[in-house]
N, C-alpha and C positions, 0 to 999 in steps of 0.2 A: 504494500500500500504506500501511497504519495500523500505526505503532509504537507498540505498546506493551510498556513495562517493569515487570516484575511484581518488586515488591520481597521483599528476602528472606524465606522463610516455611519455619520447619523444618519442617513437615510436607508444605508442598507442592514449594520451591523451594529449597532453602537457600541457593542459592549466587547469586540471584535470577536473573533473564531480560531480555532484551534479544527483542523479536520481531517480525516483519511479519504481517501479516495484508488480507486485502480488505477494504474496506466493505463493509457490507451485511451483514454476517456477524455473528452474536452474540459478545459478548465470550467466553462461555463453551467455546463452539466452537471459538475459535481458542486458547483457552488448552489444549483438550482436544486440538487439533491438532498442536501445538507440544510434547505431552510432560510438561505441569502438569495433574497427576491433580484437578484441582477435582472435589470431592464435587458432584454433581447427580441426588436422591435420586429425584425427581418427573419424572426425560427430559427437564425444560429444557421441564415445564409451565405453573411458576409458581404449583407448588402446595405449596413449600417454602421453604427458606431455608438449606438446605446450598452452595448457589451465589452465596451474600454476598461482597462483597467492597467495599473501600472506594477511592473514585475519588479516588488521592489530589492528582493535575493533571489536569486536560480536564473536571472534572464539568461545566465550565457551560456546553461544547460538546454535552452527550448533551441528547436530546430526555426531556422530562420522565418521571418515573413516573408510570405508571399506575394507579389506586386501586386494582386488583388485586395492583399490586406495595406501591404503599405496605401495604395492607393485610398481606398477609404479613412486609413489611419489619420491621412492628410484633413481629415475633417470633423476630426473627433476634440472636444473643449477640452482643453488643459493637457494637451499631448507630449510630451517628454520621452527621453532618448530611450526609456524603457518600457514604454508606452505598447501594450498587444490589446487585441480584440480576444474575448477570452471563449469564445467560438471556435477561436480557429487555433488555440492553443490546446496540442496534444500533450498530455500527460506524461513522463519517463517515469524514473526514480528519484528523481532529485526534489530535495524539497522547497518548497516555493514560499515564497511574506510576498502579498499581493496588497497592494491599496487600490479601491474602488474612490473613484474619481468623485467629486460632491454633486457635478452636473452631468449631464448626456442631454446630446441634443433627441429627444423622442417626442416627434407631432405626434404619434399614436398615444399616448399617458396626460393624462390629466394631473395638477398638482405638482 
């Protein structure tokens, strides 16, 4: 199993996370599994960027973005150099501290 700790985030987490998950599994997924309501506007297409979030230990464990994703990345609030879509981020063994961004841009969510 893959730990990862999702740092505090009042809209998603406040009180932050501690979590296991499988390889092979998208980050998003398992953050969706575990009870962290991540905004994923597009079904975990890759055709948004409500599902940003910043890698902030393990990024240089994940296998590279894709020009599909950098390209979207290009338009996601508050983007920085360890900035993934956590759609499109597949799981290894390494363990991950993710911070969930305060905003996303999502015309589909209210509030």
């Amino acid at each position: 199993m893959t730990r990862i700790i999702v740092l505090p985030s009042e809209a998603h987490c406040p009180g932050g996370a501690v979590l296991e998950a499988a390889p092979g599994q998208t980050l998003c997924d398992a953050l969706l599994a575990n009870g962290i309501d991540i905004d994923h506007a597009c079904e975990m297409s890759c055709a948004c960027t409500t599902c940003h979030v910043i890698v902030r230990e393990g990024f240089a464990s994940l296998a590279p973005a894709d020009e599909c994703e950098e390209d979207m990345l290009d338009k996601a609030w508050g983007l920085e150099p360890a900035s993934r879509l956590s759609c499109q981020v597949t799981l290894g063994d390494t363990e991950l501290v993710v911070e969930i961004p305060r905003y996303s841009i999502n015309q589909n969510r209210s509030g």
